[in-house]
C-alpha positions in Angstrom: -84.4 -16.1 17.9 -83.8 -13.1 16.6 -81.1 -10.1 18.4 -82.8 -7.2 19.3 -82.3 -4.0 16.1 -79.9 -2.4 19.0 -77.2 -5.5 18.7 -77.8 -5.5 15.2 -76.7 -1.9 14.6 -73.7 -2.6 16.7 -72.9 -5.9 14.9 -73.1 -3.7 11.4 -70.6 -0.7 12.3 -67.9 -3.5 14.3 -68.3 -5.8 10.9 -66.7 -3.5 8.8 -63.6 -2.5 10.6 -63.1 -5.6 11.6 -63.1 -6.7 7.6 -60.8 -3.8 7.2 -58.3 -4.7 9.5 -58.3 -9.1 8.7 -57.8 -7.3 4.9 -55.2 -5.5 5.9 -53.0 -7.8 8.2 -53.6 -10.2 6.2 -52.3 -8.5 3.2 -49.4 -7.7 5.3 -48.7 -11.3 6.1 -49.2 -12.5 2.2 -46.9 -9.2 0.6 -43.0 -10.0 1.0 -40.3 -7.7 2.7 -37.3 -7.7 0.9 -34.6 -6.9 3.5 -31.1 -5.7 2.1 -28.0 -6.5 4.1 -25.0 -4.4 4.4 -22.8 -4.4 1.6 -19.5 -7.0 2.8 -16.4 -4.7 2.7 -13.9 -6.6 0.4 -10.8 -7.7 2.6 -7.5 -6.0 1.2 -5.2 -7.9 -0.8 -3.2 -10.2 1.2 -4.4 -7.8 4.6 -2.4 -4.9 3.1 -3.3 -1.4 4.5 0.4 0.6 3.8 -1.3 3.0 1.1 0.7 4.5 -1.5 1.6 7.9 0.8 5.6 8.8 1.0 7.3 7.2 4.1 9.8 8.8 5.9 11.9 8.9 8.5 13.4 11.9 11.6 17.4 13.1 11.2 20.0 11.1 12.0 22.9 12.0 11.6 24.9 8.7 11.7 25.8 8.0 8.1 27.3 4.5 7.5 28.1 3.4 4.3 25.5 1.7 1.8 27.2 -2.1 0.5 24.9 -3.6 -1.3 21.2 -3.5 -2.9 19.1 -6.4 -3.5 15.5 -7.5 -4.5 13.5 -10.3 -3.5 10.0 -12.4 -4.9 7.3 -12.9 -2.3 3.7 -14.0 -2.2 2.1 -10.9 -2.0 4.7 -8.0 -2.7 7.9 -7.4 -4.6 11.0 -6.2 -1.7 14.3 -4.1 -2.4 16.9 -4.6 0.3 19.3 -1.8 0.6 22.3 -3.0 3.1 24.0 -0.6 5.4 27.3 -1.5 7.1 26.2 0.4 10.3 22.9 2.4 10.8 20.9 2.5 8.9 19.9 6.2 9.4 16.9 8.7 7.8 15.1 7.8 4.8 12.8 9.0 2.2 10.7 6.6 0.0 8.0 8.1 -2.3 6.2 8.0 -5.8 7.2 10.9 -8.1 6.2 11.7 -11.6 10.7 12.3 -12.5 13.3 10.5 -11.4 15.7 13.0 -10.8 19.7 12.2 -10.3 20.9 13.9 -7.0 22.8 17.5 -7.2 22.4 17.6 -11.1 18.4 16.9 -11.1 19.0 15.0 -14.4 16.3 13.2 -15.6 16.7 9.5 -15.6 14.4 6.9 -16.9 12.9 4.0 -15.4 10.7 1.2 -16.8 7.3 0.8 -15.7 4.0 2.5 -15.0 5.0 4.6 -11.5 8.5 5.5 -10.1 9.5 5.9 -6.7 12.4 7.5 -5.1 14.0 6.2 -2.4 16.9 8.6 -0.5 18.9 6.8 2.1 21.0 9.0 4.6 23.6 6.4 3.9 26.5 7.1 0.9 27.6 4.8 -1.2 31.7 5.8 0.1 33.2 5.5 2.8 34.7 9.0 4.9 38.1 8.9 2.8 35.4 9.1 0.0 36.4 5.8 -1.1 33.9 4.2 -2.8 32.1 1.3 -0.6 29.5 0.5 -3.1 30.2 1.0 -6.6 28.0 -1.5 -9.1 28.8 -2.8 -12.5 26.0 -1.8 -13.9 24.1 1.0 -12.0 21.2 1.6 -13.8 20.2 -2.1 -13.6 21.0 -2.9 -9.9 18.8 -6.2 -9.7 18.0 -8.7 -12.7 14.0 -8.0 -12.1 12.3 -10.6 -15.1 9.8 -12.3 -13.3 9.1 -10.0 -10.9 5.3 -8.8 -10.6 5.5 -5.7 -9.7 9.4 -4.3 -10.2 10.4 -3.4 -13.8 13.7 -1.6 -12.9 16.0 -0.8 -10.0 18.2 1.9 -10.3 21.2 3.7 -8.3 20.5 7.8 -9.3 23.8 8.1 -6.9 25.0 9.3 -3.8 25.7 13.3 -3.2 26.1 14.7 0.4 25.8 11.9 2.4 22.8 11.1 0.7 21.9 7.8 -1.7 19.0 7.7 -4.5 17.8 4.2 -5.6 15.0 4.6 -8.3 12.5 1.7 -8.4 10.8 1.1 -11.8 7.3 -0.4 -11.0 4.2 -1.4 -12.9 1.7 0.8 -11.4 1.4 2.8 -8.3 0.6 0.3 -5.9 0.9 0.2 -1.9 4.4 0.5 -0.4 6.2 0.4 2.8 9.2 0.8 4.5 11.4 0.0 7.5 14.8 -1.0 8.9 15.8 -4.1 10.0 18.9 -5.3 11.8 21.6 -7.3 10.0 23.8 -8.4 8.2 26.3 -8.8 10.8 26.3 -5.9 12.6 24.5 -3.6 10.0 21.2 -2.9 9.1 18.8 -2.7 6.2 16.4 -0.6 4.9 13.1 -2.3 3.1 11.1 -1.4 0.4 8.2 -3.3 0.1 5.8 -2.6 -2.7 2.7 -4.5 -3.2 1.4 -6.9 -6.0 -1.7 -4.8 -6.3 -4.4 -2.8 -4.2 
């Protein structure tokens, strides 16, 4: 039996939309999305955020004597110990592009890529200007072969109540610095500066 021409008309004009849309949906379902994640952020070296940006410390006007410096090999970063015998007071630690001695502002080398300067309020004498710390061999402080990251460590000298320690390193790489209590009844101050970035 046959639909009366009225259905038919309506079956004609539905039929063809209705292809349209199956087409299209099903196009949809048959054509991939690529979907993009985020870009991981890399996790710093060793979780190291310290930067390369000069550290330093308020006045103080204590100003005990500097006894010793030292280095030491860790897993991530290469450290310089400079021991105070009391506090450990101010400091300055920062890259620069001279190493300068302190009062004369002579020149003085150091191996390596980058340079910092470290100034400790701390002299190397005592307050009858004896000397407290007085090295063999001040421009090579530490022995530093095998070390990663320092090439040299060097004393620039003490003038006004004020010490320079040059650091000789293979690039400029994150640093930090802080004080730490001990020896005995001294302090430290710590250089730390970083394998790489």
């Amino acid at each position: 039996m046959r639909a009366p021409p009225h259905d038919e008309e309506v079956v004609m004009r539905t039929t063809p939309r209705a292809l349209l849309a199956s087409t299209m949906l099903a196009g949809l379902a048959l054509t991939p999305i690529a979907v993009t994640a985020p870009a991981a952020q890399a996790a710093p070296y060793c979780g190291i955020t310290w930067g390369s940006l000069p550290k330093v410390t308020g006045t103080d006007l204590e100003q005990a004597p500097l006894t010793d410096v030292r280095a030491g090999r860790h897993t991530c970063f290469d450290r310089v110990v400079l021991d105070v015998s009391g506090d450990a007071g101010e400091y300055s630690v920062r890259y620069v592009s001279t190493y300068s001695a302190p009062g004369s502002g002579e020149s003085l080398s150091l191996r390596g890529g980058a340079k910092i300067e470290v100034i400790a309020g701390n002299p190397t004498y005592d307050d009858d200007g004896d000397p407290v710390y007085d090295p063999a061999r001040p421009a090579e402080l530490v022995n530093t072969s095998g070390y990663r990251t320092l090439r040299q460590v060097r004393l620039g000298g003490s003038y006004e109540g004020q010490t320079s320690v040059g650091l000789g390193v293979r690039a400029r790489l994150p640093m930090r610095a802080f004080v730490l209590d001990g020896p005995g009844s001294g302090q430290r101050l710590v250089i730390d500066v970083a394998h790489r970035w």
